[in-house]
C-alpha positions in Angstrom: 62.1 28.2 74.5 59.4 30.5 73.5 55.3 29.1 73.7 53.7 28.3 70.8 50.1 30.0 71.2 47.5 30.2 68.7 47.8 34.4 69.1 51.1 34.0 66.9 49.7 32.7 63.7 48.1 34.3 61.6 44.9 33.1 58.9 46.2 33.7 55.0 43.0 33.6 52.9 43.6 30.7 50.2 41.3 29.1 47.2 41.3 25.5 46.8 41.2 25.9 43.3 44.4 28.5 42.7 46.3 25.6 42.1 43.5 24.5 39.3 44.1 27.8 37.6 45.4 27.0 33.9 47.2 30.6 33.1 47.4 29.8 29.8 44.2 29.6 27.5 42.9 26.4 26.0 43.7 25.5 22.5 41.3 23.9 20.3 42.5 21.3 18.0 41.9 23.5 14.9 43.9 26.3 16.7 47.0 23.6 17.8 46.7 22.7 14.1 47.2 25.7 13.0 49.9 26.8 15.5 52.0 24.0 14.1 51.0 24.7 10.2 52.3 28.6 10.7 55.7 26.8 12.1 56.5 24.8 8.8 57.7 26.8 6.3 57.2 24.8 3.6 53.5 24.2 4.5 52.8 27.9 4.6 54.3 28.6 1.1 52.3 25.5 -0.2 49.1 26.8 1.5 50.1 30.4 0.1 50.6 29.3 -3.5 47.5 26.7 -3.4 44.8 30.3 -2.6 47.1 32.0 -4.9 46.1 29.1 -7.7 42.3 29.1 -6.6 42.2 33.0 -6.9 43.3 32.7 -10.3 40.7 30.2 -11.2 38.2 33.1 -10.2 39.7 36.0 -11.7 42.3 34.4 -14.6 39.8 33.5 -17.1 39.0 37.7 -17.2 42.6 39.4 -16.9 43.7 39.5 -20.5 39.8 40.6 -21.2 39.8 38.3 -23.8 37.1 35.1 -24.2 38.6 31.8 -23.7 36.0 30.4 -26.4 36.2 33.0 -29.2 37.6 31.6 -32.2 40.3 33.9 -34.2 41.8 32.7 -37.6 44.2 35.2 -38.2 46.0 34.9 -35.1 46.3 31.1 -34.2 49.3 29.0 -33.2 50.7 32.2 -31.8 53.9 32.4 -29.0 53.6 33.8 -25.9 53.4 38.0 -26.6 52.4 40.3 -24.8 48.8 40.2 -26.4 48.8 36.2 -25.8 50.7 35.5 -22.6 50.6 31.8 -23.1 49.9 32.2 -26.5 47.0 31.0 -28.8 45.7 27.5 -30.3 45.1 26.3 -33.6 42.0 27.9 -33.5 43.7 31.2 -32.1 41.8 31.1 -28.5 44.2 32.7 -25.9 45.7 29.8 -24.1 46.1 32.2 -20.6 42.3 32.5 -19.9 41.4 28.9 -21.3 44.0 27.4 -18.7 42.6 29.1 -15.9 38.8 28.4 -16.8 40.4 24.3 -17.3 42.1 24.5 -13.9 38.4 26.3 -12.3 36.9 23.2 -14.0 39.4 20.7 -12.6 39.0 21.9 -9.1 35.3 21.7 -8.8 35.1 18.5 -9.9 37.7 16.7 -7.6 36.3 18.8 -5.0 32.9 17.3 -5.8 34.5 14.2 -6.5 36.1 13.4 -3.2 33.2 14.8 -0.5 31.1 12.5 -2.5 33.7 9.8 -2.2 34.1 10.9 1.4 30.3 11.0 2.6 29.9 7.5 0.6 32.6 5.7 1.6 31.8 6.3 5.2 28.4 6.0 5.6 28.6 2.2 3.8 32.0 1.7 5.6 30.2 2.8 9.0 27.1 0.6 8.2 29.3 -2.5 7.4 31.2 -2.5 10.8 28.4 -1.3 12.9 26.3 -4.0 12.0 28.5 -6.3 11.2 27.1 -10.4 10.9 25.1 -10.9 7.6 24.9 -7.0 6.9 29.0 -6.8 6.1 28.5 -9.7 4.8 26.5 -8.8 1.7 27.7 -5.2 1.8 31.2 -6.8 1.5 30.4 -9.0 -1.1 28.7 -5.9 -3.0 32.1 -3.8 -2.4 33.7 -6.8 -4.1 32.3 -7.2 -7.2 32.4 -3.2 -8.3 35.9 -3.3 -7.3 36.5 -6.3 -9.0 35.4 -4.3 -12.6 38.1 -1.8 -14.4 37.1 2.1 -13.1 38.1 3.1 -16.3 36.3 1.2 -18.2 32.7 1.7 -16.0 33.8 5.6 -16.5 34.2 5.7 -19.7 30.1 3.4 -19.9 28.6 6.2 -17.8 29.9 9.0 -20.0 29.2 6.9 -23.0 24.8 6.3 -22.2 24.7 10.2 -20.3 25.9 13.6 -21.5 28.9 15.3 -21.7 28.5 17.5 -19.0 30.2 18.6 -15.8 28.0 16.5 -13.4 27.6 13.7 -16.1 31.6 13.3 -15.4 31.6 13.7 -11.8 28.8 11.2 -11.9 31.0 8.7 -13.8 34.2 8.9 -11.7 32.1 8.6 -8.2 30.8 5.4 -9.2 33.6 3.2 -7.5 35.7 6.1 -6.1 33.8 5.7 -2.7 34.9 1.9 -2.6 38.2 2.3 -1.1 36.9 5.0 1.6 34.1 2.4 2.9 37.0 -0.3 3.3 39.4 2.0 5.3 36.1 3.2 7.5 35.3 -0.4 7.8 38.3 -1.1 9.5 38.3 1.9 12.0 35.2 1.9 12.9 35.4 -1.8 13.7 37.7 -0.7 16.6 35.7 1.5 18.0 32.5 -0.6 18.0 33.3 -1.7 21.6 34.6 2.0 22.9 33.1 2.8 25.8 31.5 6.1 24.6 30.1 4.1 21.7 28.6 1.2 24.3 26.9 4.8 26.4 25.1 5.9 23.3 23.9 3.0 22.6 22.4 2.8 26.3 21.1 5.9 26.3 18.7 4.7 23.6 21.3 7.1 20.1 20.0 5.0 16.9 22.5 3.7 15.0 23.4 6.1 12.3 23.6 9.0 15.1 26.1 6.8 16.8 27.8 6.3 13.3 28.0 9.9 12.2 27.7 11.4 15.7 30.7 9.5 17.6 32.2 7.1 15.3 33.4 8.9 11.8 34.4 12.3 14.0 37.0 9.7 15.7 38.2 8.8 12.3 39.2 12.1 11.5 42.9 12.1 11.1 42.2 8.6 8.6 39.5 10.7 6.3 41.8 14.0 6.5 44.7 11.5 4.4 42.1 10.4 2.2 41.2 13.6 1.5 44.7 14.7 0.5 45.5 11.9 -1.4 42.0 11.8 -3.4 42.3 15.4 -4.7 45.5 14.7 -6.9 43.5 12.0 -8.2 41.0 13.7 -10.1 
């Protein structure tokens, strides 16, 4: 039987850290969100016909060429033609452009409406749990009684003692919108009051809205992402 000696092997230069190596680059959570959006079909033709709707809010109102407020006697209550697309009104305004400027005015204001709602809700929502004791308390009872009164009715007040205007609505409907936001981030955030990242800011000397908007709400994502979807159709 041959001798094993130390002149028959031979040194293969390794790295510790080849088996480290991740050959595949990392995906942020944006990018693996949008990996699986492009996948569903029916996602990517909702996302293609929601642009296609915002880009007509933009440019519809100016196709025809026509003013969405000029008044025309002689041609109102008019069909669809190919002079009036949708038409004209009783006060023979051309319905085409005066849908798209409605729909431009309908998206701002639930846009507005629901970061409002959303920056609201979770800053008095994230103040509640945080502090919780005699602060959620009161801010609890507070919550209560606004949501105890008809939002119609308080909408229709505000309108009633400002003017009608764009902001004067949003205004109005973002009185007791934000109520049901603060509740939901009420309840997340009360779980992660005792996370341990949450317990190392607050050692390290973070103040407690930093911890709130800094570590808490980004945690709630996924919860204000719903809310977001489901406040839009709202307005």
């Amino acid at each position: 039987m041959a001798e094993l000696t130390k002149e028959r092997f031979k040194k293969v230069a390794s790295d510790r850290f080849d088996k480290d190596v991740i050959s595949r680059p990392t995906i942020s959570y944006w990018g693996d969100a949008w990996r699986r959006l492009k996948k569903n079909p029916v996602a990517m033709f909702s996302l293609v016909l929601l642009i296609l709707c915002i880009i007509m809010t933009i440019v519809g109102p100016y196709i025809r060429g026509l003013d969405f407020v000029s008044v025309n006697g002689i041609k109102k209550n008019l069909g669809p033609s190919s002079e009036f697309w949708f038409g004209s009104d009783s006060l023979g305004r051309d319905l085409f452009s005066r849908v798209w400027m409605g729909a431009r005015v309908s998206i701002i204001v639930a846009l507005v409406c629901t970061a409002i709602q959303i920056v609201i809700g979770c800053i008095y929502g994230g103040i509640m749990a945080y502090y919780g004791g005699i602060v959620d308390e009161v801010m609890m009872r507070i919550l209560e009684i606004i949501t105890s009164m008809p939002s119609l009715l308080i909408t229709l007040l505000v309108m009633m003692v400002l003017e009608k205007s764009v902001g004067a609505l949003v205004f109005a409907m973002c009185v007791t919108a934000w109520c049901g936001t603060a509740r939901q981030m009420r309840g997340q955030i009360m779980q992660l009051r005792e996370s341990e990242y949450v317990m190392a800011a607050d050692c390290l000397g973070a103040s407690p809205m930093r911890i709130i908007i800094k570590h808490m709400i980004p945690n709630t994502l996924s919860i204000l992402i719903l809310n977001v979807a489901s406040s839009i159709p709202n307005y």
